[in-house]
Every structure is written in C-alpha cells, then in structure tokens.
N, C-alpha and C positions, 0 to 999 in steps of 0.2 A: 504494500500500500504506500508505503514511505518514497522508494525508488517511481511508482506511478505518479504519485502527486510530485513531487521533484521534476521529471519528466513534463508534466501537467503545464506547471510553473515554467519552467526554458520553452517551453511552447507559445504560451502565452505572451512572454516576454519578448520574444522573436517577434512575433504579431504586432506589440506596442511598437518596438522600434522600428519596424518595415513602417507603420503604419505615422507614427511622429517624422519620419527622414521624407516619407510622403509628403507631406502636411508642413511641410519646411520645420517642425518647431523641437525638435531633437538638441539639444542644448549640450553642444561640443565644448569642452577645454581646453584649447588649444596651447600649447607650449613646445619646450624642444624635446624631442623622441630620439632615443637613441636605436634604432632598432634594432639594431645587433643583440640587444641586451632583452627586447620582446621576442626577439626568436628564441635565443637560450633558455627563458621564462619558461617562453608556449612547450621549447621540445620536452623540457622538464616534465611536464605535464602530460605530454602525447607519448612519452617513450614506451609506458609502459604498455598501452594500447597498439603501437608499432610491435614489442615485442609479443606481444598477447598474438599480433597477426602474421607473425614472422615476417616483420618489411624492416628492413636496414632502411635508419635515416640519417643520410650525410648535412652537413651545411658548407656552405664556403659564404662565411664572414671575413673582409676585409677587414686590418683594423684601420685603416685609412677613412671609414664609411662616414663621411660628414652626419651630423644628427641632423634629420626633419623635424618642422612644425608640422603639427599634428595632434589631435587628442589621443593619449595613450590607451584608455579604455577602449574606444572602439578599433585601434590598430591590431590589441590584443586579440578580440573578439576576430577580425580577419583572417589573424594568422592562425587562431587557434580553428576556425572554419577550413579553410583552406587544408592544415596539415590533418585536420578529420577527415574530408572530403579525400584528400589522395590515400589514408590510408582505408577508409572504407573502399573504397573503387581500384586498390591494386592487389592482386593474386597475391600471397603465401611465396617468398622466394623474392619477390620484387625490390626495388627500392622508390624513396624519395627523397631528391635532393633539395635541401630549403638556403637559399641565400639572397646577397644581397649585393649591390653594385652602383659603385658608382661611377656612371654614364661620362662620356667626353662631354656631351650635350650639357653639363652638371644637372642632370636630372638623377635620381636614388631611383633604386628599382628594389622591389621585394619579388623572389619568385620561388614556386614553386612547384618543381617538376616531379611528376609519378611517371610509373613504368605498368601501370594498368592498363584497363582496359579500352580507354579513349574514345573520343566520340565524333561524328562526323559531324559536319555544320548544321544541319537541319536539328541534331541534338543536342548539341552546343546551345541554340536557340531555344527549346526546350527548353533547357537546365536552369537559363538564367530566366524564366516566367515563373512568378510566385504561384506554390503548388501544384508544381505541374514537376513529375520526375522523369529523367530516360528510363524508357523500359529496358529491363534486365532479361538475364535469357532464365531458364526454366527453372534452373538448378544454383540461380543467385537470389536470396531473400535479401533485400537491403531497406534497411527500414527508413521514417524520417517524412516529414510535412512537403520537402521539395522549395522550404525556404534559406536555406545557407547560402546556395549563389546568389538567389535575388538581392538577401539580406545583406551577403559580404559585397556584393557592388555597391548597393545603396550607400555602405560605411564610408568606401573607398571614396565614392562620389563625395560625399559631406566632409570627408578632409582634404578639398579639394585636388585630389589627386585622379588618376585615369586606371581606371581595372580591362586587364585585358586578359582572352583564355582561348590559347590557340590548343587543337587536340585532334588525335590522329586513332583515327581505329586500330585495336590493335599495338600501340606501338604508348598509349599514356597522353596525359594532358600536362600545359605549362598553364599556371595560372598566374599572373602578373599585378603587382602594384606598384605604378610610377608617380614619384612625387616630380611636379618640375622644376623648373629650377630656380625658379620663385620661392619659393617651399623650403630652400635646402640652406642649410647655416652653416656654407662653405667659408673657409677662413680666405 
C-alpha cells in the first residue's frame, strides 16, 4: 500500500508540473549549476537500479565543464529521467554513457547515450506526447504514464535551454541537453 501511494504521489506530481511548465507559472531558481556534480548525484542514485538491470554506466565529465545557470531541482529531475529512461529501455548486457561537454560554440551539452532498443522517428514523436508510450514487442512489460519525455523536455525548455533525442532502431537513443551560450558562466 505504502510503495502504491508513493507511486500514486510521483504521478500526481509529474501531472502538476507538466501541467504548471504549461500554464507558464512553474516557479524556477535559477543560479549557477555545476552539472558535473548533478550527474555524480543522479548516478549515485541510478546505480543500483543499473546494476539491478545489468547495464554498465560510464560518464565522461570534463573537469574543464564551465557551471550553467539553471534551476538545480529541475536539472536533477532531467537527469534522473533521462538515466531511468535508458536504463529501462536497454537489454541486460548493455551500456549507458552519461556526460557532459563543453561545445567550441560555448554552449554545455548534457547527454545521454543507451545501447537499447531505439526508436524510429514516427516513435521518437510518440514518446515525446504526454501519455502516449512506444509500443513494446510481446515479451517486454514496461510500465509508466508515458510522461518522463514530455515532462523532461518541458524542464529543459523552462531552463531555457534546447532538449534534443536522436535514436536509431536497434542500435539505442542519444538524448540531449544544451545550454547556450548565454546560459554558460564561462571564465
């Protein structure tokens, strides 16, 4: 009952924020984000669920990575989206690579690559519409409302930044977040 109502609640909550990032009226924090330090956070958290699923998860953090403005709660919330989405959606044996980069362009990128199952564009498009999932083949149960991508682009949008998620059947998805370079508190 505990773990239901728990569940119950991150549902709900999901709902308020898609539904406030809507409604412009989502009341961000903005200051300096180190993200190197939100990825180490999030993996902290995801590792054990990675090993739970047998997926190795690499990072390649520069320590060069200028820190972004940005809210750090909803940054968290992305990464920690994003690193659940690739390890739900990659096979036993896989990996996910999660890093960071910073661009010639002085734009910050957050990315994060799986070696799952991938998706073709017409699913791709799918994914990112609030409750709406790719379907799975027979022998995959994957549970979940079908609000993480809508949710995690909404966040990315609201700290004015660009979410992008290229993915390839078969071969895994990249899912992307770029701060520009307005955004970046390069020395």
């Amino acid at each position: 009952i505990h773990t239901s109502g728990e569940h119950l609640m991150s549902l709900l909550n999901d709902l308020l924020d898609l539904s406030k990032i809507e409604a412009g009226k989502m009341e961000l924090s903005f200051g300096e984000v180190d993200l190197n330090d939100v990825v180490q956070q999030c993996l902290a958290i995801m590792q054990p669920q990675a090993n739970q699923s047998r997926i190795i998860v690499r990072t390649s953090l520069p320590l060069s990575l200028p820190k972004v403005v940005a809210d750090i709660r909803s940054v968290r919330q992305v990464v920690l989206n994003l690193m659940s989405n690739a390890i739900k959606f990659t096979d036993p044996g896989g990996q996910i690579i999660v890093s960071t980069l910073y661009e010639p362009s002085g734009e910050v990128s957050l990315r994060v690559r799986d070696t799952g199952r991938g998706m073709d564009a017409a699913d791709v498009e799918l994914a990112l519409e609030p409750f709406r999932q790719v379907p799975t083949t027979l022998n995959q149960v994957i549970t979940g409302t079908g609000l993480g991508l809508p949710l995690t682009k909404a966040l990315v949008e609201a700290n004015r930044a660009q979410f992008g998620l290229e993915s390839t059947p078969g071969e895994g998805t990249l899912a992307m977040m770029t701060f520009p370079s307005q955004r970046v508190l390069a020395e």
